[in-house]
C-alpha positions as CSV (number, residue, x, y, z in Angstrom):
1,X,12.9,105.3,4.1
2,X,10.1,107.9,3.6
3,X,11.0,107.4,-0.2
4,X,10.6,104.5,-0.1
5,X,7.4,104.3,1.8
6,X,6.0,107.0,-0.6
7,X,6.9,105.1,-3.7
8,X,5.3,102.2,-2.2
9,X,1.7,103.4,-1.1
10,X,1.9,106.6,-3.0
11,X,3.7,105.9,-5.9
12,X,2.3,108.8,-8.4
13,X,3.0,111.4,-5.2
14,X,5.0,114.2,-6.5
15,X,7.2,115.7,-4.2
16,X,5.3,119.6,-4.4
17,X,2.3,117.7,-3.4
18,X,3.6,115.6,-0.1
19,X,0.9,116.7,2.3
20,X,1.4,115.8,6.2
21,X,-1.1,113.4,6.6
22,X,1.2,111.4,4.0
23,X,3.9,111.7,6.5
24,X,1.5,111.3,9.5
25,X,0.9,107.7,7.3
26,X,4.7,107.1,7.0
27,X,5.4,108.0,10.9
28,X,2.6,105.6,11.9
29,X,4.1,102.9,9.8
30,X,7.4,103.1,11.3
31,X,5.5,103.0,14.6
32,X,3.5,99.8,13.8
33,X,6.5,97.7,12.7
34,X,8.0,98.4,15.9
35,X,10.8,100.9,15.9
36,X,12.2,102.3,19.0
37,X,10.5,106.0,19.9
38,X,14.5,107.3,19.7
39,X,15.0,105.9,16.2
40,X,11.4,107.3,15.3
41,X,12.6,110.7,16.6
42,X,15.9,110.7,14.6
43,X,13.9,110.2,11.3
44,X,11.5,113.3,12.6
45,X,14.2,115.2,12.9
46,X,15.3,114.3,9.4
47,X,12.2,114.9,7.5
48,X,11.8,118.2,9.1
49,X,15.3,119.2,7.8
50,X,14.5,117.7,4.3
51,X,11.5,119.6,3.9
52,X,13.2,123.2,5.3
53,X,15.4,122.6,2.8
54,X,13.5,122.2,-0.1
55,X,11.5,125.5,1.4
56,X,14.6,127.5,1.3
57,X,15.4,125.9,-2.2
58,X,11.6,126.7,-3.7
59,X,11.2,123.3,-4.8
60,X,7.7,123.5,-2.2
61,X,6.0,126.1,-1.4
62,X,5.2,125.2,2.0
63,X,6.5,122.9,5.0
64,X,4.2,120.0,5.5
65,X,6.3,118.7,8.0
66,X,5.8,121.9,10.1
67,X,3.5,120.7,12.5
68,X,4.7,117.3,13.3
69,X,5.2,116.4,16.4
70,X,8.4,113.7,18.0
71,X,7.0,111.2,20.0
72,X,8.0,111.0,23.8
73,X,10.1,109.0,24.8
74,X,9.1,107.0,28.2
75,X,10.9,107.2,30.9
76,X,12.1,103.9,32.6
77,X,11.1,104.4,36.6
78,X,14.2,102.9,38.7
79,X,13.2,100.3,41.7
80,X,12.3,101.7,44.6
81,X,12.1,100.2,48.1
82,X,9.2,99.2,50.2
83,X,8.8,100.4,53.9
84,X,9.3,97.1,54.6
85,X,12.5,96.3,52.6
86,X,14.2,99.4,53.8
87,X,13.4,98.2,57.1
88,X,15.2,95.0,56.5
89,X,18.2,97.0,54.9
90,X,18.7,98.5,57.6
91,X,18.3,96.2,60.2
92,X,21.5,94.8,58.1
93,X,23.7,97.1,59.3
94,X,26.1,96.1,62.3
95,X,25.9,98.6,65.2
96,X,28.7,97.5,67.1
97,X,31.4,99.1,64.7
98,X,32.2,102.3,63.6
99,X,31.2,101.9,60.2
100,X,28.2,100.1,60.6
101,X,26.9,103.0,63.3
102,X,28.4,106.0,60.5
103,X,26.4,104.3,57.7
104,X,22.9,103.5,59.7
105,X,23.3,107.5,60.3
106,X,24.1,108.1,57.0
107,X,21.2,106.0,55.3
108,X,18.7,107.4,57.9
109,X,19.7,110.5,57.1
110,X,19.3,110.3,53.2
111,X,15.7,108.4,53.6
112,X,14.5,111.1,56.1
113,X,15.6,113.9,54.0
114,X,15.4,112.4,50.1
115,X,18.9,113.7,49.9
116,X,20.7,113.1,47.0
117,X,24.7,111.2,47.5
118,X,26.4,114.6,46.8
119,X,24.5,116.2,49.7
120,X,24.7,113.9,52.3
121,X,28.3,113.3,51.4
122,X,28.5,117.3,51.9
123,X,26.3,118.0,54.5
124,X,27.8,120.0,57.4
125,X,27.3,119.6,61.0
126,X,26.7,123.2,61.4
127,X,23.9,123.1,59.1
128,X,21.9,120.8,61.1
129,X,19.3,122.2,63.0
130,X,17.9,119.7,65.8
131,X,15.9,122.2,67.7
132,X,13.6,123.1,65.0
133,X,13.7,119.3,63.0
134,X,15.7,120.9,59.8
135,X,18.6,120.4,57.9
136,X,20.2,122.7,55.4
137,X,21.2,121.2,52.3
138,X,23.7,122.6,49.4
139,X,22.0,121.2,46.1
140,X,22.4,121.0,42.8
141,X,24.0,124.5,41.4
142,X,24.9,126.0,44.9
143,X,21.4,126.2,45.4
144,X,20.3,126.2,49.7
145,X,17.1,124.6,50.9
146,X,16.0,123.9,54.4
147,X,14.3,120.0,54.6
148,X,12.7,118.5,57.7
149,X,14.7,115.8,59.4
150,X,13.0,113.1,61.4
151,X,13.9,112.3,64.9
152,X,14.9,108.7,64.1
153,X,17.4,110.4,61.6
154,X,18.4,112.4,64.3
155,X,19.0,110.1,67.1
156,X,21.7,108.3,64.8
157,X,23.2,111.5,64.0
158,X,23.8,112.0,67.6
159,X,24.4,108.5,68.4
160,X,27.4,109.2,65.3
161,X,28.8,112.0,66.9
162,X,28.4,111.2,70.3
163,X,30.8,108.2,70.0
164,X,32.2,107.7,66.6
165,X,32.8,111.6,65.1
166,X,34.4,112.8,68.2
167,X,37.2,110.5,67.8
168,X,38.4,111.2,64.6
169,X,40.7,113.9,63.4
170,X,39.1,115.6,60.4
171,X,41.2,116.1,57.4
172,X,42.0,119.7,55.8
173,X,38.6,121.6,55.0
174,X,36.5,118.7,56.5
175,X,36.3,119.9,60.1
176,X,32.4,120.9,59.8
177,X,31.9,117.6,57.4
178,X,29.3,115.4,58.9
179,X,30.2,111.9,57.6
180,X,33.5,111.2,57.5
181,X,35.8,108.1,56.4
182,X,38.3,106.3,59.0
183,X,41.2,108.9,58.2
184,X,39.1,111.4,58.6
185,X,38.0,112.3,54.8
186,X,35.0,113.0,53.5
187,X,33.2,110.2,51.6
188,X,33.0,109.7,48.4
189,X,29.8,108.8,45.6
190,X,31.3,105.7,45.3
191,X,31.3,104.5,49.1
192,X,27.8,105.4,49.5
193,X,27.1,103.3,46.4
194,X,29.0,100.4,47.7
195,X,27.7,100.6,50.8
196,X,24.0,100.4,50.2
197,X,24.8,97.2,47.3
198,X,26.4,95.4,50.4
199,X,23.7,95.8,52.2
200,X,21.5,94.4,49.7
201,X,23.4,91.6,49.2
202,X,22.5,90.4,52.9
203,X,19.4,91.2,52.5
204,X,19.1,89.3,49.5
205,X,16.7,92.5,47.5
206,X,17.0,91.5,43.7
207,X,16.0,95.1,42.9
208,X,18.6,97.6,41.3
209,X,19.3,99.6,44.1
210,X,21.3,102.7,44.4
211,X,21.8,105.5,46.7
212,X,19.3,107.5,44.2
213,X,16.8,104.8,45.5
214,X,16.6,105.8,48.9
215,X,15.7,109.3,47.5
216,X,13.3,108.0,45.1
217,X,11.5,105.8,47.9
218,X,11.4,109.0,50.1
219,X,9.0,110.6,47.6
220,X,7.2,107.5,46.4
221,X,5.9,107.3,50.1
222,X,5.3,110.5,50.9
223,X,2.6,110.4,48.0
224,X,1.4,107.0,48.9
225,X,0.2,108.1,52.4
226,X,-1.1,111.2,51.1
227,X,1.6,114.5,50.6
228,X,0.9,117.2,48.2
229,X,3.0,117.2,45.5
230,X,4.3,121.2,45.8
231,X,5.4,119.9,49.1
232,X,7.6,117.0,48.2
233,X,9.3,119.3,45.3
234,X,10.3,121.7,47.8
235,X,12.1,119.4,49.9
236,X,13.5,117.4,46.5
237,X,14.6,120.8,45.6
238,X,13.4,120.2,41.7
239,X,12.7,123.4,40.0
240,X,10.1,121.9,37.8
241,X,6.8,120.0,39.1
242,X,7.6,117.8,36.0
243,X,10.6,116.3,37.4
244,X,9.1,115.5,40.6
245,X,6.5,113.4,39.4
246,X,8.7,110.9,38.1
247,X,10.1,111.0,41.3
248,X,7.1,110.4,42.3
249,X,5.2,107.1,40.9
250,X,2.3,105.1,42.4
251,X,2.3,101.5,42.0
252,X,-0.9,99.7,40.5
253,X,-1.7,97.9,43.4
254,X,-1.7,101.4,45.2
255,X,-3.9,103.1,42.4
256,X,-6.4,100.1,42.2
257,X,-7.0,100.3,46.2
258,X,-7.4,103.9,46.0
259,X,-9.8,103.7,43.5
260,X,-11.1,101.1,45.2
261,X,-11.8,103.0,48.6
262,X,-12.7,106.3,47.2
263,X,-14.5,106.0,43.5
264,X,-18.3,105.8,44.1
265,X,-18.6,103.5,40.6
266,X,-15.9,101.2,42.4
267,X,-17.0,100.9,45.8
268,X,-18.6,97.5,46.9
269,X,-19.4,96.7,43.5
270,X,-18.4,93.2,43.5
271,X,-21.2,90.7,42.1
């Protein structure tokens, strides 16, 4: 492709004399007729082994694809919930049976926290802490955090315990399980997952929504009504600041009134 783009627009080019704003030309052709960043990326990749090789070889005498850069690929943002929506989601859920009062615990508990499926599907009664508001979660690679817990989150816990829990007979190594199934089990990814897309089926949300949503929307408020960012990774438990602002998106409508409310240039400017 690069041959043939060279041939084309540069067609006396020798190959000892390809500079890199000739491949800073070919890159943004293949950008301008549309090519996905990934495909763009692949052929990056491949020019930057062509030309190592023809350094090693001594047919150049320097890399001019040294300093070229891969584009970035976007990230897609999965839905998340408004305050209002999860509101109606859970005000789906029937109280009057066991399930209903294990899963308006459990989904409580996961928006409260921003707990991921494999920690609230692991999280122990004995690391719950309702004196002092905290929970202590087991996250990705063993690694412990302690996360606030809301009282609303709470009182279902309780209200869980209290009169579902205590009736069951844990299965082997599940005694200090929280959430458990009807046998006494612990829960898997897959019921959490089929348990929330119920839920949106009766509520009739046309959004993709998963249990990673309720985590997602967890942080995706907390910015919206003001948290700093340093906060919100600690209690994701993300290592890197990076990942939690994709975690982390602000809607336009949000941005605009922001803007809106705070920007001197933008304040009472209509005409």
């Amino acid at each position: 492709m690069l041959s043939s783009f060279l041939n084309h627009v540069h067609p006396e080019l020798a190959l000892k004399d390809i500079s890199q704003n000739h491949l800073r030309q070919f890159i943004e052709n293949i950008h301008s007729i549309g090519m996905s960043v990934a495909s763009q990326a692949r052929i990056i990749s491949g020019i930057r082994s062509f030309f190592k090789y023809l350094l090693l070889e001594d047919e150049i005498t320097h890399n001019p694809s040294e300093l070229l850069e891969s584009p970035k690929a976007l990230r897609k943002l999965p839905d998340t919930l408004s305050i209002e929506e999860l509101e109606k989601l859970l005000l789906q859920i029937d109280l009057s049976t066991p399930e209903g009062t294990r899963n308006r615990a459990i989904l409580e508990t996961m928006y409260s926290c921003g707990l991921r499926v494999s920690e609230v599907i692991q999280l122990k009664m004995s690391n719950i802490y309702p004196d002092v508001g905290f929970i202590r979660v087991i996250g990705k690679g063993n690694k412990e955090r302690l996360v606030p817990i809301g009282q609303i989150a709470l009182k279902y816990i309780l209200i869980y315990q209290t009169h579902i829990r205590c009736h069951l007979l844990p299965s082997k190594n599940c005694e200090d399980i929280l959430f458990l199934n009807k046998r006494g089990g612990q829960l898997s990814r897959v019921m959490i997952f089929y348990i929330i897309k119920d839920l949106c089926l009766k509520t009739g949300i046309q959004k993709n929504i998963h249990p990673h949503t309720l985590r997602h929307s967890f942080a995706t408020h907390l910015v919206e009504g003001g948290a700093d960012l340093r906060a919100v990774q600690e209690m994701l438990g993300h290592e890197s600041i990076t990942t939690t602002e994709i975690y982390t998106h602000l809607d336009r409508d949000f941005l605009r009134d922001t803007l809106n409310r705070f920007h001197p240039r933008h304040r009472n400017n209509n005409p």
